[in-house]
ROPA-252943 format. One record per residue: residue in three letters; x, y, z of N, C-alpha, C in turn. Coordinates in pm, whole numbers. Layout:
N
@residuo=Ala, npx=X, npy=Y, npz=Z, capx=X, capy=Y, capz=Z, cpx=X, cpy=Y, cpz=Z
...
This chain:
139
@residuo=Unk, npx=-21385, npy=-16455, npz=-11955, capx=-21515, capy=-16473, capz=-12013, cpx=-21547, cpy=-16622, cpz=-12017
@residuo=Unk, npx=-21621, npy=-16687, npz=-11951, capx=-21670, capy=-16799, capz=-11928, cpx=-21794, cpy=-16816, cpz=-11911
@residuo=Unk, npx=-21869, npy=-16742, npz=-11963, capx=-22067, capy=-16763, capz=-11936, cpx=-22106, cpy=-16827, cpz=-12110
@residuo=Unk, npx=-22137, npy=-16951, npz=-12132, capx=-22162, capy=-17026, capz=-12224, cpx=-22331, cpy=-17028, cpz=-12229
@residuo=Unk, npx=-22357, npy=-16980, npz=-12337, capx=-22552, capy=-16913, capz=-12309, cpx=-22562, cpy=-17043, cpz=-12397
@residuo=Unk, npx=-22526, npy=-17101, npz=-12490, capx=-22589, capy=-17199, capz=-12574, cpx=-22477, cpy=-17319, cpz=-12661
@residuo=Unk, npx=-22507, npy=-17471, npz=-12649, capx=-22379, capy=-17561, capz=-12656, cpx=-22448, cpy=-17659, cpz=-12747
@residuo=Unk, npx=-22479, npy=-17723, npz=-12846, capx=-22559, capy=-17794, capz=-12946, cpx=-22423, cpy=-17932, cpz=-12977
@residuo=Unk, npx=-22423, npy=-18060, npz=-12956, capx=-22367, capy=-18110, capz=-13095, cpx=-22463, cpy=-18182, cpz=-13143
@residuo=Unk, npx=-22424, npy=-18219, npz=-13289, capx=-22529, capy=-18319, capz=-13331, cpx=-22414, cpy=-18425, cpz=-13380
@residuo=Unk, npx=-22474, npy=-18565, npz=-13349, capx=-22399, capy=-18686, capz=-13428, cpx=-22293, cpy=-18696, cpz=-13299
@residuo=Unk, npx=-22157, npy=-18763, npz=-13359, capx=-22098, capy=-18814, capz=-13236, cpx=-21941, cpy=-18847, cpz=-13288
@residuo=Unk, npx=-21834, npy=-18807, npz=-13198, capx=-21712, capy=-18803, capz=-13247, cpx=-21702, cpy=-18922, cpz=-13302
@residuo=Unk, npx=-21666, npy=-18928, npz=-13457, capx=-21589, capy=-19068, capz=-13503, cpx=-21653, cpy=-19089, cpz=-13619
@residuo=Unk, npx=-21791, npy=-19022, npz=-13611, capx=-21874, capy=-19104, capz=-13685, cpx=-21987, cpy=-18968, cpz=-13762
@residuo=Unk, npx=-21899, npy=-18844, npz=-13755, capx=-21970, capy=-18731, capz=-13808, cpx=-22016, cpy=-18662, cpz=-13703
@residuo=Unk, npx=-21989, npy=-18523, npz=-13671, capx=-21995, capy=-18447, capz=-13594, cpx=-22016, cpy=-18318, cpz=-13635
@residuo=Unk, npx=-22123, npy=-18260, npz=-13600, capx=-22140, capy=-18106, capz=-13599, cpx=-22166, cpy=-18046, cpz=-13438
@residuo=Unk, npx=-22105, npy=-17940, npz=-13470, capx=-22168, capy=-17818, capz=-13310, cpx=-22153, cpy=-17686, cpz=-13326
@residuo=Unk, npx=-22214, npy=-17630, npz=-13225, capx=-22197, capy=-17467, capz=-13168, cpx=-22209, cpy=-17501, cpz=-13045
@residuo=Unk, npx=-22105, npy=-17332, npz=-13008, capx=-22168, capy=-17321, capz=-12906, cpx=-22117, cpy=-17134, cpz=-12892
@residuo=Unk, npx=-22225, npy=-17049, npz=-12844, capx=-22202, capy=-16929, capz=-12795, cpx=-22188, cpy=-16910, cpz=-12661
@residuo=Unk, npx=-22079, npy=-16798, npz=-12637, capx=-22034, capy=-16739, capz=-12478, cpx=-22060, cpy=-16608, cpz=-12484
@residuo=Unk, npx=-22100, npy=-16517, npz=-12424, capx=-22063, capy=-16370, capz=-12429, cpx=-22006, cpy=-16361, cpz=-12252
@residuo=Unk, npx=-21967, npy=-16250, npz=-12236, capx=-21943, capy=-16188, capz=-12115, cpx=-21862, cpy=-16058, cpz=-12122
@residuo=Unk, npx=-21781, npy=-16041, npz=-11992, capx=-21718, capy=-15896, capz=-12036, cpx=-21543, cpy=-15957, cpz=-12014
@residuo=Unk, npx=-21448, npy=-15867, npz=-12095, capx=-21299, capy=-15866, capz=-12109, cpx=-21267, cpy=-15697, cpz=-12065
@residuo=Unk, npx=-21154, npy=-15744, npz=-11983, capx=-21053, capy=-15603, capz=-11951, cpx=-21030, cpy=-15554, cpz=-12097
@residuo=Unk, npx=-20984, npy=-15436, npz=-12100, capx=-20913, capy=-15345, capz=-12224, cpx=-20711, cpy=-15367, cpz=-12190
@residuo=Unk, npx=-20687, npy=-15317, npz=-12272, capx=-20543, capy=-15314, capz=-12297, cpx=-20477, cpy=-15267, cpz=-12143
@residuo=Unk, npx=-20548, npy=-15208, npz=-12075, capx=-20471, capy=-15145, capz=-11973, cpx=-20496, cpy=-15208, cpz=-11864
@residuo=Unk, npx=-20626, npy=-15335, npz=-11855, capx=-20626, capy=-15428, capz=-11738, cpx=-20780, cpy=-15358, cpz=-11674
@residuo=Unk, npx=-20844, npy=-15238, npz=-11718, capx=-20960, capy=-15216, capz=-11653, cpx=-21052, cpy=-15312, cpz=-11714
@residuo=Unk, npx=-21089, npy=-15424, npz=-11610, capx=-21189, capy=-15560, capz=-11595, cpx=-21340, cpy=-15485, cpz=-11647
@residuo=Unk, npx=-21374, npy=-15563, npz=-11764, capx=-21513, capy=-15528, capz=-11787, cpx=-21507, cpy=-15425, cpz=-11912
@residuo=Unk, npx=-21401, npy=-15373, npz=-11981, capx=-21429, capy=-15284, capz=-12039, cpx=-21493, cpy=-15288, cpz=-12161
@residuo=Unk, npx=-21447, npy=-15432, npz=-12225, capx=-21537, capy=-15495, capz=-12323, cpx=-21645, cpy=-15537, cpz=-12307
@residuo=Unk, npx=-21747, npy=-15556, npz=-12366, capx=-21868, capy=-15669, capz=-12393, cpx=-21812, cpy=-15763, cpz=-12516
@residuo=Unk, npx=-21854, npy=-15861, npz=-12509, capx=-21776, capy=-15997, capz=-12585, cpx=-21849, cpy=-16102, cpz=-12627
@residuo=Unk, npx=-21899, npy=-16124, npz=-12749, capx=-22007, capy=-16236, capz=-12773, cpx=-21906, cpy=-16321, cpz=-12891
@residuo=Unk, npx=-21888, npy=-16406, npz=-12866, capx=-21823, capy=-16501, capz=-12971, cpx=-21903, cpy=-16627, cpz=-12997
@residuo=Unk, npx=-21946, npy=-16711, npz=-13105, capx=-22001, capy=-16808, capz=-13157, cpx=-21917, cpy=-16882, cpz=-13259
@residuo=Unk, npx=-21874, npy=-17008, npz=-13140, capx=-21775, capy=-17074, capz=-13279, cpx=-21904, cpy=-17268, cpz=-13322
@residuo=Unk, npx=-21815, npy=-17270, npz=-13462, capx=-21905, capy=-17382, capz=-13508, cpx=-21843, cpy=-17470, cpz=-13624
@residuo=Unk, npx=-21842, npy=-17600, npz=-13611, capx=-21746, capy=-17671, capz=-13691, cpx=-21828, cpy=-17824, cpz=-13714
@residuo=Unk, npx=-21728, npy=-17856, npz=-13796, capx=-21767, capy=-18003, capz=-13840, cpx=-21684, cpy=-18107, cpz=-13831
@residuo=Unk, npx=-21683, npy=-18240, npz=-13844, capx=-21576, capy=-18317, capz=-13855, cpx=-21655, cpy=-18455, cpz=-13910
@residuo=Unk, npx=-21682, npy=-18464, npz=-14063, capx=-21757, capy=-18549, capz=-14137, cpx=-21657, cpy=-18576, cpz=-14281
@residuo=Unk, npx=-21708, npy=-18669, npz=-14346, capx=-21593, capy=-18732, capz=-14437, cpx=-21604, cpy=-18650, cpz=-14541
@residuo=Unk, npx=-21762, npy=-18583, npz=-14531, capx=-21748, capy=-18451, capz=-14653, cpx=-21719, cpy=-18333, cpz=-14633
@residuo=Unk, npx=-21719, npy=-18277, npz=-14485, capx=-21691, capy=-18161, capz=-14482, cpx=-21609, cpy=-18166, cpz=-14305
@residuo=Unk, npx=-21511, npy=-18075, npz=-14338, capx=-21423, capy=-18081, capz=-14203, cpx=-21416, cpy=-17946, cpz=-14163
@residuo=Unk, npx=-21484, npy=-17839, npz=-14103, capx=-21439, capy=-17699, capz=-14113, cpx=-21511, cpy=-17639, cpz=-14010
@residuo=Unk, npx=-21436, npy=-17574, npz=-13946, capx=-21487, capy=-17435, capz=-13812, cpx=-21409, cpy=-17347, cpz=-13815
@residuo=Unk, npx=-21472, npy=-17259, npz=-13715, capx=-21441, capy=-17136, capz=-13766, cpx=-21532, cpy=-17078, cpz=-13608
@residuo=Unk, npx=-21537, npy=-16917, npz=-13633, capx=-21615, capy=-16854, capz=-13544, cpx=-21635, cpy=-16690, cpz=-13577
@residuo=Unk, npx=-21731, npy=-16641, npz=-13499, capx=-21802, capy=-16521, capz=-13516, cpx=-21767, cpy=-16448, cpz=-13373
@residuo=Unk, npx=-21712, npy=-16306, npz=-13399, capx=-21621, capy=-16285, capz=-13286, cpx=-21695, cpy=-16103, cpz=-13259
@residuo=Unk, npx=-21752, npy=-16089, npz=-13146, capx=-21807, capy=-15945, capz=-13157, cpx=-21758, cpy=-15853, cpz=-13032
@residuo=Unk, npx=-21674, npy=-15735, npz=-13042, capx=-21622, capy=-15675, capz=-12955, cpx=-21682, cpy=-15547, cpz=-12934
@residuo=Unk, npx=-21751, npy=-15479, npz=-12811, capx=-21783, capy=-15383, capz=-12820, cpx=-21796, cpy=-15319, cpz=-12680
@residuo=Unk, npx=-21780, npy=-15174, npz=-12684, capx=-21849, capy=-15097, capz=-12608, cpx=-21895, cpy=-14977, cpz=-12626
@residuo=Unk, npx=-21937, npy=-14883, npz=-12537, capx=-22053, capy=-14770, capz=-12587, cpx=-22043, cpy=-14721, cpz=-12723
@residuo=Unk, npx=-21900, npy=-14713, npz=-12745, capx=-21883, capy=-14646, capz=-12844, cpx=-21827, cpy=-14695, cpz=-12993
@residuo=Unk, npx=-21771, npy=-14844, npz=-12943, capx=-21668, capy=-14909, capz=-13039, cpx=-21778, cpy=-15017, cpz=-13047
@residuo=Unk, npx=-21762, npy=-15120, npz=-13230, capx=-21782, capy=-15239, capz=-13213, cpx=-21730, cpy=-15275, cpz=-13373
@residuo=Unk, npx=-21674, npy=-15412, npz=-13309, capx=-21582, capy=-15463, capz=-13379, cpx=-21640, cpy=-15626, cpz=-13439
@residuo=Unk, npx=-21647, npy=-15665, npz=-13520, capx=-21681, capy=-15771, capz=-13586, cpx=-21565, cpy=-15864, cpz=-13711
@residuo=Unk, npx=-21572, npy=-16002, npz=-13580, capx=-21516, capy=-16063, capz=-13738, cpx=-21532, cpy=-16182, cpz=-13722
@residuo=Unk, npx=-21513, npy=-16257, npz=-13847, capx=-21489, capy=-16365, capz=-13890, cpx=-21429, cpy=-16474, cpz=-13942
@residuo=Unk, npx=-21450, npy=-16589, npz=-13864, capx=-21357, capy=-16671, capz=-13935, cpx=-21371, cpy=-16811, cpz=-13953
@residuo=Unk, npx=-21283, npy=-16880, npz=-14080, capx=-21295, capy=-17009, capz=-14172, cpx=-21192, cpy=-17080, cpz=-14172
@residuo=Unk, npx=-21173, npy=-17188, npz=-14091, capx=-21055, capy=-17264, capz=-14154, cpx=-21083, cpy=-17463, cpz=-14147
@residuo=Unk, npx=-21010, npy=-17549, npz=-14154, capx=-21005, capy=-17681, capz=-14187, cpx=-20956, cpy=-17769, cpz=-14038
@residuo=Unk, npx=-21036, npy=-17886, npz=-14067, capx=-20999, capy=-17957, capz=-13909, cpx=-20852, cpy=-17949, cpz=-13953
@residuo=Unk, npx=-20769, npy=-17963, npz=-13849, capx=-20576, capy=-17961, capz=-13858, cpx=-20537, cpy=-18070, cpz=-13803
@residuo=Unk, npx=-20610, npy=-18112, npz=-13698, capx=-20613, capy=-18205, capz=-13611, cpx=-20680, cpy=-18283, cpz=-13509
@residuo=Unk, npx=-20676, npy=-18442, npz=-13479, capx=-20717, capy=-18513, capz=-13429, cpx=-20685, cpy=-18589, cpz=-13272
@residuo=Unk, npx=-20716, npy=-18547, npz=-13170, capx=-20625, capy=-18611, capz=-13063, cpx=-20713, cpy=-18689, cpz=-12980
@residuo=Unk, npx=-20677, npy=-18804, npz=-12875, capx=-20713, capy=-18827, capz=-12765, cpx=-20694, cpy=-18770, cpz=-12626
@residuo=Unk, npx=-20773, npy=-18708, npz=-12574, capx=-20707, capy=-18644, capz=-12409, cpx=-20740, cpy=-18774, cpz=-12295
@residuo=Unk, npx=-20643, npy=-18725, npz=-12201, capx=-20584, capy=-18807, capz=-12135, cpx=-20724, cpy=-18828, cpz=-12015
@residuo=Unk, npx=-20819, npy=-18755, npz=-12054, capx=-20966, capy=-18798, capz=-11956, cpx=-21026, cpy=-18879, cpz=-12059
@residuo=Unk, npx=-20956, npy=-18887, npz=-12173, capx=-21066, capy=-18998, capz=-12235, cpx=-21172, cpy=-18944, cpz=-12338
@residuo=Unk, npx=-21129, npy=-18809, npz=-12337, capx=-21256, capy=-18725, capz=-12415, cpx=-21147, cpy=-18714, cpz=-12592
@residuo=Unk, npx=-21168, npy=-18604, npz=-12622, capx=-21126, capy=-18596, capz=-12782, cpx=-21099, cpy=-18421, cpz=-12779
@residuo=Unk, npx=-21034, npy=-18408, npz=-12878, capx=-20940, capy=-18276, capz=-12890, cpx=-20972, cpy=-18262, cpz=-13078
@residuo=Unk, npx=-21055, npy=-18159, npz=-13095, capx=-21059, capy=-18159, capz=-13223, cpx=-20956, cpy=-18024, cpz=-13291
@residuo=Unk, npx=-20888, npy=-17969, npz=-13335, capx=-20836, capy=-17851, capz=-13355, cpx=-20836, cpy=-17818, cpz=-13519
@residuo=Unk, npx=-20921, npy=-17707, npz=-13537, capx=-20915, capy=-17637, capz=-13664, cpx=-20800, cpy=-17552, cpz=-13685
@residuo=Unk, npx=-20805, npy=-17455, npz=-13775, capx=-20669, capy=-17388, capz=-13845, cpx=-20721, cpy=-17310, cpz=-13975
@residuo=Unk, npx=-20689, npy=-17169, npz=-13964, capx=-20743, capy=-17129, capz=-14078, cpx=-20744, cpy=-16947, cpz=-14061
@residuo=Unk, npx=-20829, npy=-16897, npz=-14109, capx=-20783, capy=-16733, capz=-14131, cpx=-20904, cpy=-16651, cpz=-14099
@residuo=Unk, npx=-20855, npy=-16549, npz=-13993, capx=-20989, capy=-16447, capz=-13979, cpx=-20986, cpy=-16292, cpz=-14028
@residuo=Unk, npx=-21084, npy=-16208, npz=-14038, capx=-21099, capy=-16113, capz=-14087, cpx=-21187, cpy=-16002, cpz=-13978
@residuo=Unk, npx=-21145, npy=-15907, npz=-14005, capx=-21245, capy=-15784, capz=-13961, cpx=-21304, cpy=-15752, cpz=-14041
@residuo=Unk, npx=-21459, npy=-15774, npz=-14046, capx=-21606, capy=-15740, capz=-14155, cpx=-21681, cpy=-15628, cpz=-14132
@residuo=Unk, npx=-21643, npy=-15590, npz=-13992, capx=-21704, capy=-15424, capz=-13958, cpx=-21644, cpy=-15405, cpz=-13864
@residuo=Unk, npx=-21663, npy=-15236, npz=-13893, capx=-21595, capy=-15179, capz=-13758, cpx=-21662, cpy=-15055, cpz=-13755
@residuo=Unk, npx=-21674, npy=-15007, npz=-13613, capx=-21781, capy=-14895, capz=-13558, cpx=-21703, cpy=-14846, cpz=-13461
@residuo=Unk, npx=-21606, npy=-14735, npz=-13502, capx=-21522, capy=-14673, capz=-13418, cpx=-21494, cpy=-14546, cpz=-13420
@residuo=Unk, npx=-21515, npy=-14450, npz=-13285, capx=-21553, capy=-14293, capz=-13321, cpx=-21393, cpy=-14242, cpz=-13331
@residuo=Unk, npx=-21330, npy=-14284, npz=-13266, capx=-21165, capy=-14269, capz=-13229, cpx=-21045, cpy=-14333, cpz=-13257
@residuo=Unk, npx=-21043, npy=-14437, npz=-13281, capx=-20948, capy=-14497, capz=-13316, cpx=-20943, cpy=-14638, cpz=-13419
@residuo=Unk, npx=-20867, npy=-14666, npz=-13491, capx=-20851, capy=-14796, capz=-13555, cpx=-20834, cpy=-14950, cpz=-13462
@residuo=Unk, npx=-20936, npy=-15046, npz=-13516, capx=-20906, capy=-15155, capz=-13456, cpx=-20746, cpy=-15202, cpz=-13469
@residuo=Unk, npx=-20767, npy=-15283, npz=-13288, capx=-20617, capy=-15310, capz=-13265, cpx=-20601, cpy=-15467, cpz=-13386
@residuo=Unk, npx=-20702, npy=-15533, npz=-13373, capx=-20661, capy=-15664, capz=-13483, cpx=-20744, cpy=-15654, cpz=-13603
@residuo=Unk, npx=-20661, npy=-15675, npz=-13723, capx=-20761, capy=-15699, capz=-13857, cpx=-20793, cpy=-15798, cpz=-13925
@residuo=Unk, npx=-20666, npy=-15877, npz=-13937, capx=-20727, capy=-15971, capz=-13966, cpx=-20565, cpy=-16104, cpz=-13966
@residuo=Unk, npx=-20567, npy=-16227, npz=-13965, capx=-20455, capy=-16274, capz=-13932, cpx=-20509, cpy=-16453, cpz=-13929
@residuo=Unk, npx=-20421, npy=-16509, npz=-13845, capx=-20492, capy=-16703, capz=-13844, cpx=-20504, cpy=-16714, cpz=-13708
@residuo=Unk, npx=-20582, npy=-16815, npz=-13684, capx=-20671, capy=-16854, capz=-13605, cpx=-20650, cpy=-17038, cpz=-13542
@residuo=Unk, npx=-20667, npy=-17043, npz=-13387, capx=-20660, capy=-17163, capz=-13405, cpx=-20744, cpy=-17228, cpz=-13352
@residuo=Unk, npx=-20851, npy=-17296, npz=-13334, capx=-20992, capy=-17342, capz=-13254, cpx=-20984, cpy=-17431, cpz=-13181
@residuo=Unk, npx=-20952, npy=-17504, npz=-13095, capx=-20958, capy=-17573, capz=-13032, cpx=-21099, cpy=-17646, cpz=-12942
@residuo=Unk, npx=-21138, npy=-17800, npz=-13002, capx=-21238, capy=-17830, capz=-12920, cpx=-21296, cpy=-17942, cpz=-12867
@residuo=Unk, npx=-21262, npy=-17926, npz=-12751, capx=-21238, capy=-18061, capz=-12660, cpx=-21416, cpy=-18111, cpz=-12603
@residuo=Unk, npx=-21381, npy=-18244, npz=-12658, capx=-21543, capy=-18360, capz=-12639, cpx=-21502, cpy=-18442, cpz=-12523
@residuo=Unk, npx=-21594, npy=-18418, npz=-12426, capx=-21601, capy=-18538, capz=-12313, cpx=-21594, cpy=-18654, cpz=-12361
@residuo=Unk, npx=-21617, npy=-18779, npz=-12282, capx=-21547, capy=-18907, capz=-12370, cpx=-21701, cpy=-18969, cpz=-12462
@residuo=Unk, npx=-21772, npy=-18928, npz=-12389, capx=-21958, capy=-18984, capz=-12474, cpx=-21916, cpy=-18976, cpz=-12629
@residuo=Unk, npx=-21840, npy=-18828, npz=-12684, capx=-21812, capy=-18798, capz=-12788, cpx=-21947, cpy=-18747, cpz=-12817
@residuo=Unk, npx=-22081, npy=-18716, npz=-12743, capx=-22156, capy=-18613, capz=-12774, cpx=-22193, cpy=-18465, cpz=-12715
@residuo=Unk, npx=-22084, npy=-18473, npz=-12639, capx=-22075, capy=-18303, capz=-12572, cpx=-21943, cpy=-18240, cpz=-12554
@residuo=Unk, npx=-21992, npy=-18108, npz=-12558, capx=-21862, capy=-18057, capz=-12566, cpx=-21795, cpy=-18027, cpz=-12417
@residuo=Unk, npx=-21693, npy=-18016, npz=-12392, capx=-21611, capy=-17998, capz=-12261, cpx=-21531, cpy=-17864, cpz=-12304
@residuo=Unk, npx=-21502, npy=-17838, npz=-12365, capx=-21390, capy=-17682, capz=-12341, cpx=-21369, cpy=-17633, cpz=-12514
@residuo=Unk, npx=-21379, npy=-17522, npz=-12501, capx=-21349, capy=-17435, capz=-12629, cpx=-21244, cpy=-17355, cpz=-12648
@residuo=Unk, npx=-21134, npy=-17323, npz=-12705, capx=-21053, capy=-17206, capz=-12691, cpx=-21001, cpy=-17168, cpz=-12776
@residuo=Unk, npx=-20993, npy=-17054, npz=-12835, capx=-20955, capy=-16960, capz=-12929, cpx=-20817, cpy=-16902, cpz=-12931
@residuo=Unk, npx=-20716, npy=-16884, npz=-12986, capx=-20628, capy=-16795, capz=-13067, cpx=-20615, cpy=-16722, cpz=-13138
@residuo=Unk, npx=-20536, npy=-16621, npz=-13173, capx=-20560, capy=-16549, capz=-13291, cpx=-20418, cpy=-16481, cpz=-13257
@residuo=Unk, npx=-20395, npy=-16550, npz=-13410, capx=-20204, capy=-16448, capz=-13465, cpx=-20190, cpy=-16376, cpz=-13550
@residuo=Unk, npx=-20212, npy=-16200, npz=-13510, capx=-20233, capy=-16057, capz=-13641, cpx=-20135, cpy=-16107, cpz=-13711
@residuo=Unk, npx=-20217, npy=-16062, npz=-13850, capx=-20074, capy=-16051, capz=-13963, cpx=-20011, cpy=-15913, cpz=-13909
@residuo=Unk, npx=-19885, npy=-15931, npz=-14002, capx=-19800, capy=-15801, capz=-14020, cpx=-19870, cpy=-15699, cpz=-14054
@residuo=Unk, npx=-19863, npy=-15619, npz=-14041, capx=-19873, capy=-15451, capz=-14106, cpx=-19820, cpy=-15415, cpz=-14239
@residuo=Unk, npx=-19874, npy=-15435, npz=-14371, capx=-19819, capy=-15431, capz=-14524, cpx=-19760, cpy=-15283, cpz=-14495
């Protein structure tokens, strides 16, 4: 999934930074059939002396299933990449907020998260986004 419909920052690494940006497209299912998902995710963060925090909005669905969640956590970290751009990485915890399923229980519920988000060197655009996610245990 790589189709990026919308990419915003405002302000500029160093000196206060906000952004979004949304992707949707389609993901294989568990068994490798390409496309079986539809996939809209919207992540959005900060990195200012009052507030440091991203997170993202994660939507899984098809005809029959759809899955929603969310998530909040704190910048973790600060890097330089080796093109000269910037590596911002959040850290923090997501949840499943709905679920629309005729058959079965969602495979993830809820667990931590890690955001990753890399600024060309201007420090006012974004270059690459990428997501993690580690289920908790099963109580």
């Amino acid at each position: 999934m790589t189709l990026v419909s919308e990419d915003k920052v405002y302000g500029k690494v160093g000196e206060g930074v906000t952004f979004q940006q949304t992707a949707e497209g389609l993901a294989p299912d568990a068994s490798g059939v390409d496309g079986a998902w539809s996939v809209k995710v919207g992540v959005f963060g900060s990195a200012k002396e009052s507030d440091s925090s991203g997170g993202f909005l994660l939507y899984l669905y098809t005809d029959d299933r759809y899955y929603e969640y969310e998530a909040v956590g704190q910048l973790s970290a600060v890097s330089q990449l080796k093109s000269e751009g910037y590596r911002y990485a959040y850290s923090g915890s997501y949840r499943l907020i709905t679920s629309v399923d005729a058959h079965r229980e969602p495979v993830l519920r809820e667990g931590t998260f890690v955001l990753t988000v890399d600024f060309r060197a201007d420090g006012t655009s974004l270059y690459q986004t990428a997501v993690s996610l580690q289920e908790s245990a099963a109580a």
